[in-house]
Backbone as numpy.savetxt, mean C-alpha at the origin, in Angstrom:
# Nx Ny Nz CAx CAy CAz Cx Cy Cz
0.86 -15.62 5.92 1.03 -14.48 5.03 2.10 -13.51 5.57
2.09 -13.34 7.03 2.62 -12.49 7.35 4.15 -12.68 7.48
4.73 -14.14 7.97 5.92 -14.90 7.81 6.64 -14.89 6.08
5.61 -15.04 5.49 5.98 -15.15 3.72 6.51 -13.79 3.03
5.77 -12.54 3.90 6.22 -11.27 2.95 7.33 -11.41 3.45
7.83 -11.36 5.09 9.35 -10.90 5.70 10.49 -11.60 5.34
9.90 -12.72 4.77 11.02 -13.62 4.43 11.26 -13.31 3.10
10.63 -12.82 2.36 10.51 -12.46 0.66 11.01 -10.56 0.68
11.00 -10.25 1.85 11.02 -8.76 2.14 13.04 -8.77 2.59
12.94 -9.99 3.22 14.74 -10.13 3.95 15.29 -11.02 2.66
14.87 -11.54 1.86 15.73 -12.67 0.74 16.64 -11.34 -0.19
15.20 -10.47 -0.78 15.54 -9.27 -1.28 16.41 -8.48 -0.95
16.16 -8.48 0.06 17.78 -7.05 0.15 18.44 -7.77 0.79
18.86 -8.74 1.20 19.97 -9.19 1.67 20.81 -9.48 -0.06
20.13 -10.02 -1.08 20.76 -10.46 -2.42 21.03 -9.31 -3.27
20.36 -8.01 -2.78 20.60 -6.72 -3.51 21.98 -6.21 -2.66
21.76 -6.49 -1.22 22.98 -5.96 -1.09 24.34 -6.51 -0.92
24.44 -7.42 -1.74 25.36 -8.21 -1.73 26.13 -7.85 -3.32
24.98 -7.75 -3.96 24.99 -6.84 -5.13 25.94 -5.39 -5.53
24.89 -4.88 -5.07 25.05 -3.42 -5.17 25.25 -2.92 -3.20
26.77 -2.59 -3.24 27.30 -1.98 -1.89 26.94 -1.06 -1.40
26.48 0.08 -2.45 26.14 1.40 -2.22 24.43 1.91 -1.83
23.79 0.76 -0.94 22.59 0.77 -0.93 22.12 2.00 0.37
21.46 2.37 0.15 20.82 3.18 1.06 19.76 2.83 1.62
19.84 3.27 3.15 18.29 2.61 3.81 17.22 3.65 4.48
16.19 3.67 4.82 15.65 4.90 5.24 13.78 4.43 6.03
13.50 5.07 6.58 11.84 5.15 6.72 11.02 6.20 6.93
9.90 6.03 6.77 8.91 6.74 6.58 7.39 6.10 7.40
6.31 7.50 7.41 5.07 7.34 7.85 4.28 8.36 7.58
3.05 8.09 7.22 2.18 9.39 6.43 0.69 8.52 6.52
0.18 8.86 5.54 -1.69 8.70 5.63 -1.96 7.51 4.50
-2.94 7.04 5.07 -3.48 5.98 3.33 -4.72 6.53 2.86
-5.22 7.25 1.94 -6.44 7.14 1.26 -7.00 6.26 0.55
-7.75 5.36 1.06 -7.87 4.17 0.40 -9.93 3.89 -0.38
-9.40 3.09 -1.09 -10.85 3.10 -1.21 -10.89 1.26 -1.72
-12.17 0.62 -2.02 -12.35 -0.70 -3.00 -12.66 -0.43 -3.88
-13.36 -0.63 -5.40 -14.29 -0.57 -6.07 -14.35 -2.27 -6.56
-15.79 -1.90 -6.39 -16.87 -3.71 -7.13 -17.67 -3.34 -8.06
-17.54 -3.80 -8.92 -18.08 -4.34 -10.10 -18.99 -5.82 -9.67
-20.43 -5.63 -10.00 -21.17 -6.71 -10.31 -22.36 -6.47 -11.37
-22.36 -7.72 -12.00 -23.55 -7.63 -13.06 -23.10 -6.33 -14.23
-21.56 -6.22 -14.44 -21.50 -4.82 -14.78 -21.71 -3.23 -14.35
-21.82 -3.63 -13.38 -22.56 -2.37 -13.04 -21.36 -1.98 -11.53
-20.88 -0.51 -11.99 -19.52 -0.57 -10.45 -20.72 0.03 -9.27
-20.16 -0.27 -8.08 -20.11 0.20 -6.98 -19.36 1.00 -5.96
-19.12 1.79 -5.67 -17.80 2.54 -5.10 -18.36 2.95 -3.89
-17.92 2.96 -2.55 -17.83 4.15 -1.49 -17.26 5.03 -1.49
-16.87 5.55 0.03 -16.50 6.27 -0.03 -14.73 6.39 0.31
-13.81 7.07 0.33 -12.74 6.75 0.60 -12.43 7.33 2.26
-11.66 5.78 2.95 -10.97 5.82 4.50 -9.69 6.40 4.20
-9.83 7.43 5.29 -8.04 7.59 5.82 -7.75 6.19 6.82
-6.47 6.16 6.51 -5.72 5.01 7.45 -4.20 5.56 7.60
-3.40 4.86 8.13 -2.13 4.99 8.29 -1.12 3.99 7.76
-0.01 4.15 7.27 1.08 3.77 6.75 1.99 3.76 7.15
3.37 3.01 7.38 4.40 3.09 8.14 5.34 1.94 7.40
7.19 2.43 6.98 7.46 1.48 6.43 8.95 1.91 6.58
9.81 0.96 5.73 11.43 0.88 5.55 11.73 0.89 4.42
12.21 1.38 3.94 12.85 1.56 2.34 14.43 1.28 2.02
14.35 0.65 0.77 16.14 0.78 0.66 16.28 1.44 -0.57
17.53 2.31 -1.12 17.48 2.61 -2.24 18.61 2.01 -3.32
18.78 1.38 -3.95 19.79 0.74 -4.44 20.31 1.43 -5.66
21.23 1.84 -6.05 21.70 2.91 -6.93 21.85 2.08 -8.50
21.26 2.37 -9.34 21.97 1.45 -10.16 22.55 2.81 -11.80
23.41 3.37 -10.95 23.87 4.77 -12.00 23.68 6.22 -10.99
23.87 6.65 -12.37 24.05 7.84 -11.92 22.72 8.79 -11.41
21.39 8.41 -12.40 20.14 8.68 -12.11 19.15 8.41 -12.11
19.52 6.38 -11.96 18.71 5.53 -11.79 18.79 4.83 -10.72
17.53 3.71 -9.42 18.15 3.35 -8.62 16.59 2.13 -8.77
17.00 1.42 -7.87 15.71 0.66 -7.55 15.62 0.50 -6.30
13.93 0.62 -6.12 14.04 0.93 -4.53 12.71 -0.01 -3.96
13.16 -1.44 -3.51 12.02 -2.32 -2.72 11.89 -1.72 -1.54
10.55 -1.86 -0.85 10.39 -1.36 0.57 9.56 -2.23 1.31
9.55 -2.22 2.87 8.56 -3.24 3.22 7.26 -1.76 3.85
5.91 -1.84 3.83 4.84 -1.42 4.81 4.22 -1.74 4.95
3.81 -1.42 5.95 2.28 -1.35 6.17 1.31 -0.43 6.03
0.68 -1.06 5.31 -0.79 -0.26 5.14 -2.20 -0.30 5.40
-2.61 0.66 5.45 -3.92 0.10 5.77 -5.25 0.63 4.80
-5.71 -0.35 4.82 -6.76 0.25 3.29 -8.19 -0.12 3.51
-9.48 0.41 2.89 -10.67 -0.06 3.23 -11.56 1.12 2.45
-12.48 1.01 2.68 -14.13 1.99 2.30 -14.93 2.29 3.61
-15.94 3.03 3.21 -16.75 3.15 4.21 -18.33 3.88 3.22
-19.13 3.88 3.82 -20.47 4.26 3.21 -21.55 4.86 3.87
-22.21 5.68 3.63 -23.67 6.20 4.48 -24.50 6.08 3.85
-25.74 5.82 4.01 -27.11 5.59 3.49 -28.36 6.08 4.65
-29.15 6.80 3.98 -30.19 7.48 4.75 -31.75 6.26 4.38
-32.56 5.60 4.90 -34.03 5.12 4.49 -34.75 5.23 5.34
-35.75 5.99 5.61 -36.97 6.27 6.52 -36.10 6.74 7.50
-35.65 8.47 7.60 -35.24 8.61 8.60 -34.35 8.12 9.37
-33.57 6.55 9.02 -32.49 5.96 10.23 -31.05 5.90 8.66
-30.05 6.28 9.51 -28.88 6.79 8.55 -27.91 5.03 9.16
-27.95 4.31 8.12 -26.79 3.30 8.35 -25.30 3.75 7.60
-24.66 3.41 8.73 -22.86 3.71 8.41 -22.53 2.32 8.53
-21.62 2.02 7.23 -20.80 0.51 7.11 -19.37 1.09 6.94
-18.23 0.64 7.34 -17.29 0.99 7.11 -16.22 -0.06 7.18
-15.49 -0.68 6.23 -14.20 -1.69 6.50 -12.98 -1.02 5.85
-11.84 -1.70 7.55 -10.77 -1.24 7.62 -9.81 -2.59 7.60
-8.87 -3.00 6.52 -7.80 -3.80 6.19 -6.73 -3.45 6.71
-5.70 -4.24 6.99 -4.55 -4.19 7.54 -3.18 -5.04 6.96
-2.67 -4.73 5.76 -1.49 -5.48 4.87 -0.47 -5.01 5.11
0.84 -5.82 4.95 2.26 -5.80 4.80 2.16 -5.63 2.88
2.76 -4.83 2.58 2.43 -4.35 1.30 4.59 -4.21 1.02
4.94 -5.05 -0.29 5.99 -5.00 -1.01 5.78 -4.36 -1.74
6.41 -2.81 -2.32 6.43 -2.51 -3.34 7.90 -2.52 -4.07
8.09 -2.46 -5.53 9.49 -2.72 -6.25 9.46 -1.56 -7.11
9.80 -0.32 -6.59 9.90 0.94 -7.92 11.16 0.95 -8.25
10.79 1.19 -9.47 12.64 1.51 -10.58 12.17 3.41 -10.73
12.79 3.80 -10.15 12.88 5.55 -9.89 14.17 6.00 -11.00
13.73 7.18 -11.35 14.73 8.48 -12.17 14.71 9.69 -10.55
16.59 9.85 -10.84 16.26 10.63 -9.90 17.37 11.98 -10.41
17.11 12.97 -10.06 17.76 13.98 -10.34 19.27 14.51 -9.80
19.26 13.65 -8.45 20.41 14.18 -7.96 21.58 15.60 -8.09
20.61 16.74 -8.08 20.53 17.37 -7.63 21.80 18.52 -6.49
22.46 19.43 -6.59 23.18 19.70 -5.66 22.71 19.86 -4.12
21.53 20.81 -4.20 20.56 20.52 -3.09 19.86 19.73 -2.15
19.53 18.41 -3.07 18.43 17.48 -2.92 18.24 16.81 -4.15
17.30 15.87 -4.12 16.69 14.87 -5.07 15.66 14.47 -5.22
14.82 15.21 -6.74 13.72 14.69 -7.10 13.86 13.40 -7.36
12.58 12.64 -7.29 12.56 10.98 -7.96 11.14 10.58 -8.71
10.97 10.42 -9.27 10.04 9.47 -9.86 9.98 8.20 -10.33
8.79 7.24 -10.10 9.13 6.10 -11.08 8.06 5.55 -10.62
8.11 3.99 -11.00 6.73 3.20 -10.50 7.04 1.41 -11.04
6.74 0.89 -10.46 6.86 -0.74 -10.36 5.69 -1.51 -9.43
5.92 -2.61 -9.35 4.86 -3.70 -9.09 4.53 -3.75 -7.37
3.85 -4.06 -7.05 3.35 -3.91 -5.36 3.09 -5.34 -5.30
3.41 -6.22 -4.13 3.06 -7.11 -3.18 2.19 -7.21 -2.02
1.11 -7.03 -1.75 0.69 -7.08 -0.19 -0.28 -8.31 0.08
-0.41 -8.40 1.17 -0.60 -9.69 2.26 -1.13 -8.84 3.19
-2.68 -9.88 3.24 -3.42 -9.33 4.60 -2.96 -9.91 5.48
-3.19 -9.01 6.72 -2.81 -9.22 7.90 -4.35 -9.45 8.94
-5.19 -8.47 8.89 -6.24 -8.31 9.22 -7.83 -7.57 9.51
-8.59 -7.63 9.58 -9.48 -6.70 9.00 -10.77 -6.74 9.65
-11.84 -6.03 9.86 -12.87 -5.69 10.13 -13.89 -4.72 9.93
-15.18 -4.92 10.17 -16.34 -4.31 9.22 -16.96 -3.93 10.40
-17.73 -2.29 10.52 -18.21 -2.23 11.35 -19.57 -1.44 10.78
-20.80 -1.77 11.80 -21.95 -1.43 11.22 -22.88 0.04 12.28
-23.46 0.68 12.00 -23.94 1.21 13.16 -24.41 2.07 12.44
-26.53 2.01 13.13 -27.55 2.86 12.45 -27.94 4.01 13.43
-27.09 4.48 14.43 -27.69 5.08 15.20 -27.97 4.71 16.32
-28.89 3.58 16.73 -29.55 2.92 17.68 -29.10 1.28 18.06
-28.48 0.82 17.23 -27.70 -0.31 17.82 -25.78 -0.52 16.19
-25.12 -0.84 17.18 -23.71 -0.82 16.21 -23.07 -2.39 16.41
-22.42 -2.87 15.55 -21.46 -3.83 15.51 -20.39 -3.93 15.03
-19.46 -4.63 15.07 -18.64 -5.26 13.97 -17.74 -6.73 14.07
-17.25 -6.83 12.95 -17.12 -8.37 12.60 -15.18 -8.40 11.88
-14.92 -9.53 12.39 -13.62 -9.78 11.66 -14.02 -9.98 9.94
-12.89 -9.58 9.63 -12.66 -9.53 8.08 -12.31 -11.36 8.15
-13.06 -12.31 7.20 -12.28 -13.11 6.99 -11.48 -13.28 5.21
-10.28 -13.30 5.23 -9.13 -13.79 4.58 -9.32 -15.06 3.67
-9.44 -15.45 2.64 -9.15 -16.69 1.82 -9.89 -17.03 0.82
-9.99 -18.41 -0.54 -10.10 -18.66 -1.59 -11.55 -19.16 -0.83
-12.34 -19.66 -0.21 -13.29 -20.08 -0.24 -14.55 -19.41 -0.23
-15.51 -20.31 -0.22 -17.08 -19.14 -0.80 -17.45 -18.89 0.62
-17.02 -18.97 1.78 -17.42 -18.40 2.85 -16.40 -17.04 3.53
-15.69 -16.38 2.77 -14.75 -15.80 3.16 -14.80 -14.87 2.94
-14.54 -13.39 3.22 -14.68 -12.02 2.12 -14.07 -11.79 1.58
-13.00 -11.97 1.42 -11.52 -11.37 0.67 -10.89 -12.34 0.16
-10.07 -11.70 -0.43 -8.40 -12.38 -0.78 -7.60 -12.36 -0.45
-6.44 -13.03 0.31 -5.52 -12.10 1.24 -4.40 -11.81 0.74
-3.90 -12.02 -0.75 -2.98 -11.78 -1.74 -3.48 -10.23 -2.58
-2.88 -9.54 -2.65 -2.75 -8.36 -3.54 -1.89 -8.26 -4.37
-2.33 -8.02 -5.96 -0.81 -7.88 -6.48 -1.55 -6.61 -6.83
-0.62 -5.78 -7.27 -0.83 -4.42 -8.20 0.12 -3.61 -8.47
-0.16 -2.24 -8.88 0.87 -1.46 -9.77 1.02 0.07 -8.92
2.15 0.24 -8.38 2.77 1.63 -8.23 3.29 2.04 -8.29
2.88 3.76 -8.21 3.32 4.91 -8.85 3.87 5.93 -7.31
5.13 6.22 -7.70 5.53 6.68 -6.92 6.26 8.30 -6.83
6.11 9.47 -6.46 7.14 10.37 -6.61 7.15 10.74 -5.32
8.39 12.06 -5.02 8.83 12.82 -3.75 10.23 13.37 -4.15
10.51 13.88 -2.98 11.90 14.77 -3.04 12.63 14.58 -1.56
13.47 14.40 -1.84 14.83 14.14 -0.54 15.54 15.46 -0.72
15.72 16.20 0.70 16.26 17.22 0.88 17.85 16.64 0.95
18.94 17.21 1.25 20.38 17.35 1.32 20.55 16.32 2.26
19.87 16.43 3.99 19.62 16.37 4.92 19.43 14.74 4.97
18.64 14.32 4.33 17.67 13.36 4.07 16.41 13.01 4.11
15.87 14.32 4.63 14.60 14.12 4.85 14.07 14.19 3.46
12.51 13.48 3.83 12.29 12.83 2.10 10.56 12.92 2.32
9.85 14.15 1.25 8.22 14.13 1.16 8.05 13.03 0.05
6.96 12.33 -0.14 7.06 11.95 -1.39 5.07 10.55 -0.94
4.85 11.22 -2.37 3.51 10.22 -2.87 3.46 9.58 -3.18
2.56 8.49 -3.08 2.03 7.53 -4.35 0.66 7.01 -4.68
0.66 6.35 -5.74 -1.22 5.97 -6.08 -1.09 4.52 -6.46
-1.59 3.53 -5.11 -1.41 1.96 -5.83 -2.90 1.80 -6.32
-2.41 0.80 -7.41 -3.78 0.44 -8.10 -3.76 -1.61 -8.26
-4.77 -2.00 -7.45 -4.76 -2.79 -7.07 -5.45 -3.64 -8.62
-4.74 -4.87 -8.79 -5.13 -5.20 -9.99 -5.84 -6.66 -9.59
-4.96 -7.34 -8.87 -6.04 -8.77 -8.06 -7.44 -8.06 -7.76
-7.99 -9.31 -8.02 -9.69 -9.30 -8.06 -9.32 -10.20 -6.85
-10.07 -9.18 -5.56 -9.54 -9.95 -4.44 -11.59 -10.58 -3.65
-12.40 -10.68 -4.51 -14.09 -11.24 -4.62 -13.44 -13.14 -4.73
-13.48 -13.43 -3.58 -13.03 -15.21 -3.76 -14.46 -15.62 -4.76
-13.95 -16.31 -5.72 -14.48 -16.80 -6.72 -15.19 -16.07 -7.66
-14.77 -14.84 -7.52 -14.88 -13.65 -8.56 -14.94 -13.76 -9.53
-15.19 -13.15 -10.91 -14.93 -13.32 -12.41 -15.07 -12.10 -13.08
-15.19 -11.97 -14.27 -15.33 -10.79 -15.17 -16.53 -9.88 -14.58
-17.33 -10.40 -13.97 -19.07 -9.67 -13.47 -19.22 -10.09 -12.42
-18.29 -10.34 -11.40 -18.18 -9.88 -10.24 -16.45 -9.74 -9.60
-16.09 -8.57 -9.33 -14.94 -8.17 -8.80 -14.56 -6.90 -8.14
-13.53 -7.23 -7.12 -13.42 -6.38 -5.48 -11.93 -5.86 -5.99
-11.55 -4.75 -5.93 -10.49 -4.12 -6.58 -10.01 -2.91 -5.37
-8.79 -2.99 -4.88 -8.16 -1.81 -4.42 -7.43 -0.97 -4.62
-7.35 -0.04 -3.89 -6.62 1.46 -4.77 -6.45 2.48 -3.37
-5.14 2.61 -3.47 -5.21 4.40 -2.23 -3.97 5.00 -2.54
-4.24 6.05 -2.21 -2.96 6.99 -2.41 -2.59 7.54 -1.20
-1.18 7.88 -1.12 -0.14 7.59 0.16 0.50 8.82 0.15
0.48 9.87 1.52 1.19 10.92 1.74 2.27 10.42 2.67
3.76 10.56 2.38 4.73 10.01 3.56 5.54 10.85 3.48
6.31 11.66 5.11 7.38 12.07 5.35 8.45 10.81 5.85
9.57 11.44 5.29 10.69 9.94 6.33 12.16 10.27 5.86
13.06 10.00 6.19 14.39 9.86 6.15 14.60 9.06 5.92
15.93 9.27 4.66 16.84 8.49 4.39 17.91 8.57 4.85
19.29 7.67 5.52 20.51 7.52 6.17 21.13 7.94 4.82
22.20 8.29 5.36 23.39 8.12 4.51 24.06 6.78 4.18
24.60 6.82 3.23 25.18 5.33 3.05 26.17 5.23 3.56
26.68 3.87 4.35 27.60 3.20 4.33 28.96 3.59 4.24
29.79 4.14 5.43 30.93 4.70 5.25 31.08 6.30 4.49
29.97 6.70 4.57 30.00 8.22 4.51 29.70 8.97 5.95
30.27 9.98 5.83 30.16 11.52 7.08 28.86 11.91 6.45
């Protein structure tokens, strides 16, 4: 999985920028708010939402005057967590994921004399990397690897596809705040169906810089 995004992460902008000359490159790092939600028997289930961390590379590819498209590679990290009180002993479950996450936004951007607002939103890629569940009532704790794959002994899915939404603002400088909210659309429950399905979702605070392009002061 992890060989498949970089190579699908380097095909991409090496063919964009062969493309389009005027590409811009940049990175960033900020927080993940992440959560799952399951659905079984109809009926959802939700925890509660993990902070995690994020860290990534961006390119921006110009395509006009106030349009651009912008693939990026990160990492993210995503998961739930839960408390439950019964007779006095409080159990805490909590799982933490670990993906290389492609996203592809087509952004409006303002360009700006100052700086540059952006908005936009396109399709997400991610690939687990790795994961674990940890348990602990107080009086004795554990935890367990996440396992990855299509079979009925496995927990997950290690393919994500889904949909994001992205905004922020790039100062003059390059420095660049900017959000987003992925909404995970793979039913990642191996052998899942309509009445039973594992769904992800977090939203992303990132500071980071963008370079200047290519033969500019």
């Amino acid at each position: 999985m992890k060989k498949t995004a970089f190579l699908l992460f380097a095909t991409f902008i090496a063919t964009a920028s062969i493309i389009a000359q005027n590409a811009r490159f940049g990175v960033n790092a900020g927080i993940s708010m992440a959560n799952y939600n399951a659905k079984f028997d109809g009926e959802s289930e939700n925890g509660d939402s993990k902070i995690g961390i994020t860290v990534g590379v961006v390119s921006d590819i110009s395509l006009g005057d106030h349009f651009s498209l912008q693939p990026a590679l990160n990492f993210v990290q995503k998961g739930t967590k839960d408390e439950e009180t019964f007779g006095g002993i409080t159990e805490k479950v909590s799982l933490t994921t670990n993906h290389l996450e492609i996203p592809v936004n087509f952004l409006y951007n303002t360009n700006s004399g100052n700086g540059n607002f952006f908005i936009g939103a396109g399709p997400s890629f991610a690939f687990a990397m790795s994961g674990k569940w940890k348990y602990d009532d107080g009086t004795s704790e554990f935890d367990e690897s996440v396992s990855f794959g299509d079979g009925d002994e496995d927990d997950l899915k290690g393919f994500d596809f889904g949909a994001n939404i992205l905004a922020g603002y790039t100062l003059s400088n390059g420095l660049t705040f900017s959000v987003n909210y992925n909404a995970g659309i793979s039913n990642l429950y191996p052998g899942g169906d309509s009445d039973a399905s594992l769904r992800s979702n977090y939203f992303g605070i990132k500071v980071g810089w963008m370079f200047k392009k290519a033969g500019k002061k």
